[in-house]
C-alpha positions, 0 to 999 in steps of 0.5 A: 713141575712147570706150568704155562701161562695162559698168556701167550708170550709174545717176542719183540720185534722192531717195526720200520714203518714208524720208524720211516715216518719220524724219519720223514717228519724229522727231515721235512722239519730241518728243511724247513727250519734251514730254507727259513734261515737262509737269506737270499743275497743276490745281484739287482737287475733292472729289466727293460719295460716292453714299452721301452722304445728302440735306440736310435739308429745313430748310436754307435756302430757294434759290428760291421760287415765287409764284403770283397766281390770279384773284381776288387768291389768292396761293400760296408753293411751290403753299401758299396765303397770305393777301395780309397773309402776303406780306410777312412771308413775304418778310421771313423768306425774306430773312433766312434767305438774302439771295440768294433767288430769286423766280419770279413767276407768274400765272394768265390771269385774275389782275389785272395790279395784284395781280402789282405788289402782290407785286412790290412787297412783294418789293422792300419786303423788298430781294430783288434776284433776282426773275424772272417765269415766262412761259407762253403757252397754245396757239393763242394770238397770239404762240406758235408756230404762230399767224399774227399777229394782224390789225390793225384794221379789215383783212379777215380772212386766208384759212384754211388748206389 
C-alpha cells in the first residue's frame, strides 16, 4: 500500500528574474573594470584664449575676390583697378602666400572675354586655386521655381493657376 506525505512535494523550477540581476551586476562589473583600464592616448590642442587679440590686418592675404563689371571694370575685394593692375596685383598676391585662393565673379552685363582675360592673367601668375562665384538672379531660366525653358518653335506652356 502506498501512503502520501503529509509534505506537499514540490516541483522545481528556474526563476529568471535573479538570473537577470547577476547578469546585470556581472556586466556593470566588466564595464567598469574595461573603462578603468583603458588609457585615453590623444592628440594636445592648444585652444585660442578669448582674450587673445585679433591679427594684424597685414598678415597675408588668404582669399581674394575678383569682380568683372560691365564695361570691362575690374575690382580686387569691392576696390577698383585698372586692367593693367591685374597682373601685378596677381604677382604680389602669389608672392606673399603661394596658396591664394581666387573667386572670380561677374556682373550680367559683363563681357564673357573680360572674365577669361583675368582668368588668364591669373594663370600667367601660377595661382592654382581659382573658383568661380555663381548667382542666378530671380525668375530667371534655371533657378528654383521657373519652368524651363521652351525649345523653339513649340507653343508657349499654360499660366499658372
Amino acid at each position: 500500500m502506498r501512503m502520501r506525505s503529509p509534505i506537499p512535494k514540490k516541483h522545481a523550477r528556474i526563476e529568471i528574474i535573479p538570473l537577470i540581476d547577476i547578469m546585470f551586476f556581472l556586466l556593470a562589473s566588466f564595464m567598469m573594470v574595461s573603462l578603468s583600464q583603458t588609457h585615453m592616448k590623444g592628440i594636445r590642442v592648444t585652444l585660442p584664449s578669448a582674450n587673445t587679440p585679433p591679427p594684424p590686418p597685414e598678415q597675408m592675404k588668404d582669399t581674394v575676390r575678383i569682380r568683372v563689371a560691365e564695361g570691362g571694370i575690374i575690382y580686387f575685394d569691392n576696390a577698383l583697378v585698372t586692367s593693367d593692375q591685374v597682373l601685378p596685383r596677381l604677382f604680389e598676391l602669389h608672392k606673399a602666400n603661394s596658396q591664394v585662393k581666387v573667386s572670380i565673379s561677374a556682373d550680367k552685363m559683363a563681357l564673357h572675354g573680360d572674365v577669361i582675360d583675368v582668368l588668364d592673367k591669373a594663370k600667367q601668375v601660377n595661382i592654382e586655386k581659382i573658383g568661380y562665384a555663381v548667382k542666378v538672379a530671380a525668375g530667371e531660366a534655371g533657378s528654383p521655381g521657373s519652368a524651363p525653358p521652351a525649345p523653339p518653335g513649340a507653343p508657349p506652356p499654360p499660366p499658372k493657376p
